[in-house]
PQR file with spaces between the fields and no chain letter, atoms N, CA, C, O and H, PARSE charges and radii, in Angstrom:
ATOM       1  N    UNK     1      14.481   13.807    7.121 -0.4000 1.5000
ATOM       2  CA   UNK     1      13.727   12.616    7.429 -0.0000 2.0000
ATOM       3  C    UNK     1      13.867   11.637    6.260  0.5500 1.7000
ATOM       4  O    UNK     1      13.787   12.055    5.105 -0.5500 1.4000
ATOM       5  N    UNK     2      14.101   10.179    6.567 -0.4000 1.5000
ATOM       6  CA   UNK     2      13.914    9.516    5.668 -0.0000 2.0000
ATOM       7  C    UNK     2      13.131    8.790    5.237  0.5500 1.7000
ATOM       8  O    UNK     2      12.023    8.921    5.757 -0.5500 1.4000
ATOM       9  H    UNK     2      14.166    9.839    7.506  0.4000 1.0000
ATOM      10  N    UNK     3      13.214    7.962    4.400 -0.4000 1.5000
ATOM      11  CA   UNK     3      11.811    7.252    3.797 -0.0000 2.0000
ATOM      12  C    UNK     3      10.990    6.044    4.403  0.5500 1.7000
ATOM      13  O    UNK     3       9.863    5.627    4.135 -0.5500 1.4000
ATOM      14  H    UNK     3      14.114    7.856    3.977  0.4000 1.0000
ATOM      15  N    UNK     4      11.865    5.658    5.238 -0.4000 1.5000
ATOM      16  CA   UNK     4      11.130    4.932    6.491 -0.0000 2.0000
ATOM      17  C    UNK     4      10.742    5.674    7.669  0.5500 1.7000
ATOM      18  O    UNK     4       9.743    5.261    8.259 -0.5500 1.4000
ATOM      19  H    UNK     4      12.781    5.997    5.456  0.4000 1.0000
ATOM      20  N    UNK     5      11.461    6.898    8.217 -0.4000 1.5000
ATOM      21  CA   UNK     5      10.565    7.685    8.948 -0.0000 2.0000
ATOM      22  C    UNK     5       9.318    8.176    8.268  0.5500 1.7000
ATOM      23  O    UNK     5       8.310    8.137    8.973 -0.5500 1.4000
ATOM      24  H    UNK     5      12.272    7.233    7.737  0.4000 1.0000
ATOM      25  N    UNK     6       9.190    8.591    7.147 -0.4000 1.5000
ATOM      26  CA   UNK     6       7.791    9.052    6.586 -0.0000 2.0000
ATOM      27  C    UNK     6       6.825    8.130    6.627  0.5500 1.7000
ATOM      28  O    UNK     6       5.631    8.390    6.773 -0.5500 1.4000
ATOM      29  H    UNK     6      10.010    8.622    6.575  0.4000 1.0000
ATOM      30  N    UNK     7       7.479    6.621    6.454 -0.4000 1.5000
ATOM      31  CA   UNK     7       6.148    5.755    6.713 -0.0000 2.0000
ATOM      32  C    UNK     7       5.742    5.480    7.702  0.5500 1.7000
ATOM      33  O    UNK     7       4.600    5.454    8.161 -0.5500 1.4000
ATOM      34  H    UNK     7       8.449    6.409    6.336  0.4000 1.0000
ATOM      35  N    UNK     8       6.892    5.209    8.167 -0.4000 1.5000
ATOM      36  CA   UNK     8       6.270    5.219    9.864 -0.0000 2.0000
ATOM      37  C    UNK     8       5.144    6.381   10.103  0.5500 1.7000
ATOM      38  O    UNK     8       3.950    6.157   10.301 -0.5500 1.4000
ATOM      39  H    UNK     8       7.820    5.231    7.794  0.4000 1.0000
ATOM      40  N    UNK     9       5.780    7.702   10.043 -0.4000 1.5000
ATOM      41  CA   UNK     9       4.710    9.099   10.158 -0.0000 2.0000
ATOM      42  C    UNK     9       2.993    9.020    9.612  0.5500 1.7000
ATOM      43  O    UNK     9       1.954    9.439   10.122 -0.5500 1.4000
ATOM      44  H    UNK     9       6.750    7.884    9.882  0.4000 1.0000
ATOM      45  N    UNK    10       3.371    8.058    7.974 -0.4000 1.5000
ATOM      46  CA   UNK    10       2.233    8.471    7.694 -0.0000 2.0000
ATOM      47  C    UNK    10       1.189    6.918    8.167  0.5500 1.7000
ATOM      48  O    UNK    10       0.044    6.637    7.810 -0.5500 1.4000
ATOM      49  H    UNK    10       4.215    7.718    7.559  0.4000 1.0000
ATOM      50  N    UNK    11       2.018    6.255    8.958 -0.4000 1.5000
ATOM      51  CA   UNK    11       1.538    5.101    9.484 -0.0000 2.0000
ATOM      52  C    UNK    11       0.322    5.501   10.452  0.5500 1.7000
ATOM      53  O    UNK    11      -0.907    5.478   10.531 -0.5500 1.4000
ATOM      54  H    UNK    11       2.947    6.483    9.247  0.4000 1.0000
ATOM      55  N    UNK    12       1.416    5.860   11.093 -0.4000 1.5000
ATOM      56  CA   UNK    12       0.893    6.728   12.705 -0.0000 2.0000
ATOM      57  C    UNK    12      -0.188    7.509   12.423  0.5500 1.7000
ATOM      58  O    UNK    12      -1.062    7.384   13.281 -0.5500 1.4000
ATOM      59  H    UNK    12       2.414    5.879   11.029  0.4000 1.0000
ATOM      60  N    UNK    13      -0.514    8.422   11.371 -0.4000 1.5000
ATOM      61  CA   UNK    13      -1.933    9.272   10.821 -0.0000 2.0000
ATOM      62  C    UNK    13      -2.863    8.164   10.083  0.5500 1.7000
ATOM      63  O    UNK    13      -4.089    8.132    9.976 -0.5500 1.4000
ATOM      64  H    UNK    13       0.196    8.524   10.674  0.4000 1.0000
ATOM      65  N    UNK    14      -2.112    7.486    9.726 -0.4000 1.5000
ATOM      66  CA   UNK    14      -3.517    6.588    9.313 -0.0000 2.0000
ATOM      67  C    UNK    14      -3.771    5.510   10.453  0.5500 1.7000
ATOM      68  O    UNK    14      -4.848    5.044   10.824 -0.5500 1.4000
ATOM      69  H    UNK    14      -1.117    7.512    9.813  0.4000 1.0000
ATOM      70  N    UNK    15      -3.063    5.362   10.704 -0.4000 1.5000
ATOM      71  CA   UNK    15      -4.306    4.191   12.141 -0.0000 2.0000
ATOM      72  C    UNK    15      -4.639    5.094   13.179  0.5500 1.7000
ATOM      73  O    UNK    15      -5.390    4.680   14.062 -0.5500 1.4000
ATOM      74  H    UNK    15      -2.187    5.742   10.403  0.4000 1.0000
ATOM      75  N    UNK    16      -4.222    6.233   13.230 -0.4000 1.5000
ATOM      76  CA   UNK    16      -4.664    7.334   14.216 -0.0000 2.0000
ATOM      77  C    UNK    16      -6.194    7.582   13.779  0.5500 1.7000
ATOM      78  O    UNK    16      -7.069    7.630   14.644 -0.5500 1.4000
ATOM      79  H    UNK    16      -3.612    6.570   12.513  0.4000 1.0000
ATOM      80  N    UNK    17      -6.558    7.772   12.098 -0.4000 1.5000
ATOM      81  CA   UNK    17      -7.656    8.103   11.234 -0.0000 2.0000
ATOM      82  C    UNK    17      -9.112    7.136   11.362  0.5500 1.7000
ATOM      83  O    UNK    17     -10.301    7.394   11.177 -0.5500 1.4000
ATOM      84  H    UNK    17      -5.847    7.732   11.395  0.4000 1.0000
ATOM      85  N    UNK    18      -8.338    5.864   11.790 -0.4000 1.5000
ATOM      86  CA   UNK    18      -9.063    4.791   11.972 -0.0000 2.0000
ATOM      87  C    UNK    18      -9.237    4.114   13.219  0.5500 1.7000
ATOM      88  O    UNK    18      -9.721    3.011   13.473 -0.5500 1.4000
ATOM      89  H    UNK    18      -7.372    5.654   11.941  0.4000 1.0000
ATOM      90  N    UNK    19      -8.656    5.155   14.068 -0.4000 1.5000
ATOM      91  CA   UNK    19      -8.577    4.265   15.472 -0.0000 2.0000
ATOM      92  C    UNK    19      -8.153    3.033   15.143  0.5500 1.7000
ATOM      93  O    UNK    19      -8.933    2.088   15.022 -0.5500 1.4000
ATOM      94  H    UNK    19      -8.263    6.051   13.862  0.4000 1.0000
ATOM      95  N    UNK    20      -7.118    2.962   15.003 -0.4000 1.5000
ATOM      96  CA   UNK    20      -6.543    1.486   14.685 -0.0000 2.0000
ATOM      97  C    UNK    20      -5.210    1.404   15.614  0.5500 1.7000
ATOM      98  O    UNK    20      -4.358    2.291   15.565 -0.5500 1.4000
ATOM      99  H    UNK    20      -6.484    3.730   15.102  0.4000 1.0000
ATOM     100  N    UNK    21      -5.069   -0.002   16.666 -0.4000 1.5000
ATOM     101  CA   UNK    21      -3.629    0.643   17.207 -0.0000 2.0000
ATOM     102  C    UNK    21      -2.438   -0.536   16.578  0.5500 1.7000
ATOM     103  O    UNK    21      -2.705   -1.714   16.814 -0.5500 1.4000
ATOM     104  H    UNK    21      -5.760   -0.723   16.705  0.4000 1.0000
ATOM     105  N    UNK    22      -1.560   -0.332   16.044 -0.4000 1.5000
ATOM     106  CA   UNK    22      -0.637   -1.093   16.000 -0.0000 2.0000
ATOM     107  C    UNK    22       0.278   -1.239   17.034  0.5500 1.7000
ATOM     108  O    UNK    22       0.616   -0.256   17.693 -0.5500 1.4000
ATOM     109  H    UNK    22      -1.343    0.625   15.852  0.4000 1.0000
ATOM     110  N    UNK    23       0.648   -2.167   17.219 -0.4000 1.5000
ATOM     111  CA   UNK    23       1.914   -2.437   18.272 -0.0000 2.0000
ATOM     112  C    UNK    23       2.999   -2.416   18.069  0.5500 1.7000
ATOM     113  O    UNK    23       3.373   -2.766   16.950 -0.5500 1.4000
ATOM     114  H    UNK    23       0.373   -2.966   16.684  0.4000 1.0000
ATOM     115  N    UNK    24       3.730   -2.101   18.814 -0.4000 1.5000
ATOM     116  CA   UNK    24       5.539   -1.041   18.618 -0.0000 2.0000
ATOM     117  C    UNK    24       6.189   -2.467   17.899  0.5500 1.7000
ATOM     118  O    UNK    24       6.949   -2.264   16.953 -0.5500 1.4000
ATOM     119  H    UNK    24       3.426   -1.817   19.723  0.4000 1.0000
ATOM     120  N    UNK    25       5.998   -3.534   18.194 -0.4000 1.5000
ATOM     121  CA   UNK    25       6.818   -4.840   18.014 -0.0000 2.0000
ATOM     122  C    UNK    25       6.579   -5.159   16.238  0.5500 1.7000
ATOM     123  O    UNK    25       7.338   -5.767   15.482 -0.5500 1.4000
ATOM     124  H    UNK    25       5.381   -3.699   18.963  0.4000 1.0000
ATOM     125  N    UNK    26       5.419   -4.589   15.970 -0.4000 1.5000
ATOM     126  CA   UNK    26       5.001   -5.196   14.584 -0.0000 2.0000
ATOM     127  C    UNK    26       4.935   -3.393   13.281  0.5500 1.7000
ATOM     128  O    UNK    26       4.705   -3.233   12.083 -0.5500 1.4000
ATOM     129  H    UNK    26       4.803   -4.096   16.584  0.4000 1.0000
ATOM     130  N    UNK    27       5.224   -2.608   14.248 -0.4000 1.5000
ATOM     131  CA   UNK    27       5.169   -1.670   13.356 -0.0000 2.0000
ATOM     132  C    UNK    27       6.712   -1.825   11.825  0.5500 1.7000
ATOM     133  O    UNK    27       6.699   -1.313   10.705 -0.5500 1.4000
ATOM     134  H    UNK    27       5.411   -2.738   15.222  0.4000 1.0000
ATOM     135  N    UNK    28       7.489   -2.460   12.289 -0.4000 1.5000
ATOM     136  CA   UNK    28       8.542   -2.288   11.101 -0.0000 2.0000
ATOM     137  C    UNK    28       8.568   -2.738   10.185  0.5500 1.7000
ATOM     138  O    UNK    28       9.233   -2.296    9.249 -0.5500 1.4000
ATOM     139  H    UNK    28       7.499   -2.876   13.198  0.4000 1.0000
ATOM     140  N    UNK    29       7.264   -4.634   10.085 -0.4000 1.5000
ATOM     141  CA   UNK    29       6.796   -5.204    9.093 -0.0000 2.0000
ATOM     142  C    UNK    29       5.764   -4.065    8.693  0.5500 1.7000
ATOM     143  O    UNK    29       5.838   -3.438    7.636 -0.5500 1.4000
ATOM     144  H    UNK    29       6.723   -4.994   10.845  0.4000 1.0000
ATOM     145  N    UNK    30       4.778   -3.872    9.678 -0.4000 1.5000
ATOM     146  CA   UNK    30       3.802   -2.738    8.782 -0.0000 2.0000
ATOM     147  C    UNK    30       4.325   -2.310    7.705  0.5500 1.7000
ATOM     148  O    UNK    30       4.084   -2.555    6.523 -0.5500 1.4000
ATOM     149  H    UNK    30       4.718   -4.381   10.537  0.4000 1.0000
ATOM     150  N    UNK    31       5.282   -1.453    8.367 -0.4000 1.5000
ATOM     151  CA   UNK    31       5.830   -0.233    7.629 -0.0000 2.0000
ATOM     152  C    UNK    31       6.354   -1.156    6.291  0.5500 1.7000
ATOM     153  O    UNK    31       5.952   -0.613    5.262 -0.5500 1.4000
ATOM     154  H    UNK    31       5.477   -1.254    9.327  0.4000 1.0000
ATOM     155  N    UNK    32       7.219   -2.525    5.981 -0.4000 1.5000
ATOM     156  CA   UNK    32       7.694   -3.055    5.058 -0.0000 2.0000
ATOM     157  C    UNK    32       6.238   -3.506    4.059  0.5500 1.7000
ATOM     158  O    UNK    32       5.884   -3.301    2.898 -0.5500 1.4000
ATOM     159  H    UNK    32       7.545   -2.966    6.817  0.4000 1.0000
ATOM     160  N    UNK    33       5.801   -4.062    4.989 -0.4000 1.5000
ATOM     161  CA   UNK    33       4.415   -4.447    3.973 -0.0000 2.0000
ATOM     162  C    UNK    33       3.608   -3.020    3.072  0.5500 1.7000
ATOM     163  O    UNK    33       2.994   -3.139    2.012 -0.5500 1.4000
ATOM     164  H    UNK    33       6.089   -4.229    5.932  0.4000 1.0000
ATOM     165  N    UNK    34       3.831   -1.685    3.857 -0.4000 1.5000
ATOM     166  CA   UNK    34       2.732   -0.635    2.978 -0.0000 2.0000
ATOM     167  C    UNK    34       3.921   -0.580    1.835  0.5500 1.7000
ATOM     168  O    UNK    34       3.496   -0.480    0.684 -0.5500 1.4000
ATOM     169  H    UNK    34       4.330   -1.588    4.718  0.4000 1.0000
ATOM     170  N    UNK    35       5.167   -0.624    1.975 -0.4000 1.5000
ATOM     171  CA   UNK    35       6.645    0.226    1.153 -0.0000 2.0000
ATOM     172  C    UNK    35       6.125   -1.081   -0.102  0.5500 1.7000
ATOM     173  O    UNK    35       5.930   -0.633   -1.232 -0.5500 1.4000
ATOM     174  H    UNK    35       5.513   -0.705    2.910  0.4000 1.0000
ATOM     175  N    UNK    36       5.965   -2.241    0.047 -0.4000 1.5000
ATOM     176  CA   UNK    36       6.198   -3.367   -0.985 -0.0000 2.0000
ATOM     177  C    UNK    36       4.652   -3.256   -1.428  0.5500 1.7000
ATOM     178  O    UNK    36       4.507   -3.608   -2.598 -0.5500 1.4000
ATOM     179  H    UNK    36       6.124   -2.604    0.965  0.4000 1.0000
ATOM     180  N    UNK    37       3.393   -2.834   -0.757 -0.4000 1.5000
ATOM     181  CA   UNK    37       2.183   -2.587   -1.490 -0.0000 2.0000
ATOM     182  C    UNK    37       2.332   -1.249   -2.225  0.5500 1.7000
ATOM     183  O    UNK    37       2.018   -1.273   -3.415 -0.5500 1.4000
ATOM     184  H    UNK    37       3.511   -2.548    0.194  0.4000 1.0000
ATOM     185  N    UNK    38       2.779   -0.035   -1.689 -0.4000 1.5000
ATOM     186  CA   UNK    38       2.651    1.375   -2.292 -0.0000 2.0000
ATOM     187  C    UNK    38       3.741    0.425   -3.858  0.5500 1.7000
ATOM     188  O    UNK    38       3.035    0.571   -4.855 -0.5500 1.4000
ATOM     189  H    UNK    38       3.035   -0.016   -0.722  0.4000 1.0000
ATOM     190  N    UNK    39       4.654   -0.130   -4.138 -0.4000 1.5000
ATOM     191  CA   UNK    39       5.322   -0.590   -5.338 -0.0000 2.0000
ATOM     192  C    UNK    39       4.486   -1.204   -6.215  0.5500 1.7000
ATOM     193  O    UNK    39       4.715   -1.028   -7.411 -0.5500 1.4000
ATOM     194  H    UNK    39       5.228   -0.249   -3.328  0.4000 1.0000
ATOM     195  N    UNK    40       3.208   -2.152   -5.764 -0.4000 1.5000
ATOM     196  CA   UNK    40       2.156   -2.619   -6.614 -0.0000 2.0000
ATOM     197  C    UNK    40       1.368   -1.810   -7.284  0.5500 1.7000
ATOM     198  O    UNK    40       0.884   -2.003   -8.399 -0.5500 1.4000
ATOM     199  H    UNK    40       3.022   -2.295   -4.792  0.4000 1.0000
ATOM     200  N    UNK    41       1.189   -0.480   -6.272 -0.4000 1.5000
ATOM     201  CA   UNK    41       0.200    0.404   -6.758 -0.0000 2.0000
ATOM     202  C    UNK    41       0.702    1.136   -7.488  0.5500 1.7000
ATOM     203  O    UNK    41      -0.107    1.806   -8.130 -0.5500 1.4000
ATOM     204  H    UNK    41       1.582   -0.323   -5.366  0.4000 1.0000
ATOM     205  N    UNK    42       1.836    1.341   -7.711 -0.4000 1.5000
ATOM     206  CA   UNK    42       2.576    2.030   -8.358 -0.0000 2.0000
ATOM     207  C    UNK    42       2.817    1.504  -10.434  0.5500 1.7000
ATOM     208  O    UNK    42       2.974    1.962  -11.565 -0.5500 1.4000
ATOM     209  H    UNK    42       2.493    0.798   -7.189  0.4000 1.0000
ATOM     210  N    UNK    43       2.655    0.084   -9.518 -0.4000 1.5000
ATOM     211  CA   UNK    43       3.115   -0.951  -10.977 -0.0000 2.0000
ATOM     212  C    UNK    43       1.955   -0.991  -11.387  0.5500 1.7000
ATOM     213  O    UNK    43       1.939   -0.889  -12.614 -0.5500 1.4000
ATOM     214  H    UNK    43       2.527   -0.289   -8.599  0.4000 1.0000
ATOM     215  N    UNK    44       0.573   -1.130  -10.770 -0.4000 1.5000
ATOM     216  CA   UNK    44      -0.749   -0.578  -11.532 -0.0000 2.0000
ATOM     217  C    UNK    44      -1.057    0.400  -12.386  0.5500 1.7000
ATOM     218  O    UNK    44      -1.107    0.383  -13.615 -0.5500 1.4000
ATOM     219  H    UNK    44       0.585   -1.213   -9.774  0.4000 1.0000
ATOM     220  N    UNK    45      -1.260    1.258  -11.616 -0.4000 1.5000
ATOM     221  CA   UNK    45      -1.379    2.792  -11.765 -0.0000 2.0000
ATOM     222  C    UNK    45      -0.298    3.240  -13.231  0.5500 1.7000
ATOM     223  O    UNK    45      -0.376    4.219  -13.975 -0.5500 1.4000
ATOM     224  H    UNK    45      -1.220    1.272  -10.617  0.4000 1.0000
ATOM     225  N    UNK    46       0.498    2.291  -13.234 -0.4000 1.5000
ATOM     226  CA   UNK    46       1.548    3.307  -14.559 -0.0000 2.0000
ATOM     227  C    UNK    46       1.167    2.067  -15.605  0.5500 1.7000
ATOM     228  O    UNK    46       1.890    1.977  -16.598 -0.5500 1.4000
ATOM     229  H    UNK    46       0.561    1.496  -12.630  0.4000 1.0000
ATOM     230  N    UNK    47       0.438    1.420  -15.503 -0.4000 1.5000
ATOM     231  CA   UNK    47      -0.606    0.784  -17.049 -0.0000 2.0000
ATOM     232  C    UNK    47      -1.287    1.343  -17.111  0.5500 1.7000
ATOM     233  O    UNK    47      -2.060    1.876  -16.316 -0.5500 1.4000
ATOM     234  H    UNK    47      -0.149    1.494  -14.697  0.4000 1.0000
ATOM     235  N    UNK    48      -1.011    1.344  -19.012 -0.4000 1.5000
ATOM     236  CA   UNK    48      -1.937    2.111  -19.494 -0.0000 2.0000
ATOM     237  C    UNK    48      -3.315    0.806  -20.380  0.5500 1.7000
ATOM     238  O    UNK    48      -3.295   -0.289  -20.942 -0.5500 1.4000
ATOM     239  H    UNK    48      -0.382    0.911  -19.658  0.4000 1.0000
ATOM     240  N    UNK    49      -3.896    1.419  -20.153 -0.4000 1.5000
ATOM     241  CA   UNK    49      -5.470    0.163  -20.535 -0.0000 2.0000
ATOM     242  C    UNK    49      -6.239    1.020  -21.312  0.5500 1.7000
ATOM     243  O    UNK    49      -6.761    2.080  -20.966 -0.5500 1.4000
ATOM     244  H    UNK    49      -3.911    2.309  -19.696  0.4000 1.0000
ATOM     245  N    UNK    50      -6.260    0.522  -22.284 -0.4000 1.5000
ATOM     246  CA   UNK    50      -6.992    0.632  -23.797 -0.0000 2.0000
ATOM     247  C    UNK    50      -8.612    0.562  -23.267  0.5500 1.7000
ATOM     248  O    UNK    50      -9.021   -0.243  -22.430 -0.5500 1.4000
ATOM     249  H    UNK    50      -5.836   -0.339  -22.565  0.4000 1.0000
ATOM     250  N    UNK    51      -9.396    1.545  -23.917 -0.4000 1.5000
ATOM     251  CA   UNK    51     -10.629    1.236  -23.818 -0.0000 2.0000
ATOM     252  C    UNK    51     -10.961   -0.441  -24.564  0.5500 1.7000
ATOM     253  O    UNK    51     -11.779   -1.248  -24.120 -0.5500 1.4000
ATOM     254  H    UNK    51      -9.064    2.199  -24.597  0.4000 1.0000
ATOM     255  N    UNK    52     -10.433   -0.558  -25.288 -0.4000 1.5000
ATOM     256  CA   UNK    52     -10.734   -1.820  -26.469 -0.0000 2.0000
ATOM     257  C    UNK    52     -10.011   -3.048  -25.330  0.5500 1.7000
ATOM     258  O    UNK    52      -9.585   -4.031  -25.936 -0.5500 1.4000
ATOM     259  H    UNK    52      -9.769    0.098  -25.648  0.4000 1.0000
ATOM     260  N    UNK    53      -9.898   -3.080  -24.361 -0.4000 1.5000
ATOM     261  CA   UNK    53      -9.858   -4.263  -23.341 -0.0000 2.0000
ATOM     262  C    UNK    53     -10.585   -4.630  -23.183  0.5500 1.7000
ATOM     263  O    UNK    53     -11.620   -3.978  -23.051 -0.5500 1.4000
ATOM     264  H    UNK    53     -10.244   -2.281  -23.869  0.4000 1.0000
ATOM     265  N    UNK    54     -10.505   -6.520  -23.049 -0.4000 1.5000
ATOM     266  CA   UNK    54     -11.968   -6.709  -22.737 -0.0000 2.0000
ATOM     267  C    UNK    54     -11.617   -6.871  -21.383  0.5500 1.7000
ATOM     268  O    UNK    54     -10.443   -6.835  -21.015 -0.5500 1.4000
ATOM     269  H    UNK    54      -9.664   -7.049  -23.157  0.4000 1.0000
ATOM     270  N    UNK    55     -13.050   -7.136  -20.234 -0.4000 1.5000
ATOM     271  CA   UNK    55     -12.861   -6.923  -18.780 -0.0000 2.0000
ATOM     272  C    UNK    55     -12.638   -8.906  -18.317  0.5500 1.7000
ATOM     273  O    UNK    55     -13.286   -9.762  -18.919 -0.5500 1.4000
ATOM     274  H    UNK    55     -14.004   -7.165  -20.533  0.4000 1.0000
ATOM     275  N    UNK    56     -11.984   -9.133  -17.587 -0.4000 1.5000
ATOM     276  CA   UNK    56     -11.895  -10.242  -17.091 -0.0000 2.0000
ATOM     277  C    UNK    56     -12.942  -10.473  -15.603  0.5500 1.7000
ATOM     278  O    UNK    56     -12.930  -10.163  -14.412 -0.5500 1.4000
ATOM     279  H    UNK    56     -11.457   -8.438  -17.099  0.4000 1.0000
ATOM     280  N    UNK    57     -13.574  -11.026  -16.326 -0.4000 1.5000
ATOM     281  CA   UNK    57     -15.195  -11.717  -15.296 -0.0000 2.0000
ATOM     282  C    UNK    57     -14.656  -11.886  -14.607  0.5500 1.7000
ATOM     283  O    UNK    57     -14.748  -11.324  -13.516 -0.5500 1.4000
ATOM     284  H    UNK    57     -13.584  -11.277  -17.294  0.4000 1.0000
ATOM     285  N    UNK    58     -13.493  -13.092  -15.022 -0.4000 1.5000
ATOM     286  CA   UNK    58     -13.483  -14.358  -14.272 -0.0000 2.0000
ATOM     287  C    UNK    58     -11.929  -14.609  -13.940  0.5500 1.7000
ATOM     288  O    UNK    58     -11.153  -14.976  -14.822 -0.5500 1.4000
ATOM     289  H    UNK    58     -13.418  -13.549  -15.908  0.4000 1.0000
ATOM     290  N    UNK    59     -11.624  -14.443  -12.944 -0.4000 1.5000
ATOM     291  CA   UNK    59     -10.363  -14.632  -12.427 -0.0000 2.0000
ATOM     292  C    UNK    59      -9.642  -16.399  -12.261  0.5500 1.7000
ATOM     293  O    UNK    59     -10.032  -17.092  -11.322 -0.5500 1.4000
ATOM     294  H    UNK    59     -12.254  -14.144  -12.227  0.4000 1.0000
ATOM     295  N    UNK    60      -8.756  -16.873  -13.116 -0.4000 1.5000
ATOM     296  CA   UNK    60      -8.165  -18.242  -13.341 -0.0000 2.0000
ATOM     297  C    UNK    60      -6.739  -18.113  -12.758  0.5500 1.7000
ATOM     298  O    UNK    60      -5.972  -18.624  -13.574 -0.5500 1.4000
ATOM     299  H    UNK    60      -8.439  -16.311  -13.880  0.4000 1.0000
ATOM     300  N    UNK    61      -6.232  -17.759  -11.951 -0.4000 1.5000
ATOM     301  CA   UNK    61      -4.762  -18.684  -12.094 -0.0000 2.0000
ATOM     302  C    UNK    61      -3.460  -19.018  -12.709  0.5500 1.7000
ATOM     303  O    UNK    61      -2.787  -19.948  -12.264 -0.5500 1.4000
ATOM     304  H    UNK    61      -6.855  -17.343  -11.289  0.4000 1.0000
């Protein structure tokens, strides 16, 4: 299986989880939109953040 069948798969269990239905026509953006978000979370998740950060209140632009 490849890595777009798995998303698709794990597509299908999560709107299954949520009663959520997607439609056959829009599932291949789905699937592109979770592949290009799971890369954000990815680019999060591997910073590392100093306790000595300060927190940003206030979001600018």
């Amino acid at each position: 299986m490849n890595e777009q069948d798995l998303i698709l798969s794990d597509l299908h269990v999560l709107a299954r989880q949520i009663d959520l239905t997607i439609p056959a026509d829009c599932m291949a953006s789905v699937a592109a939109n979770t592949q290009l978000l799971r890369g954000y979370v990815d680019l999060i998740c591997g910073m590392a953040l100093p306790d000595t950060c300060i927190p940003a209140y206030e979001y600018r632009p």
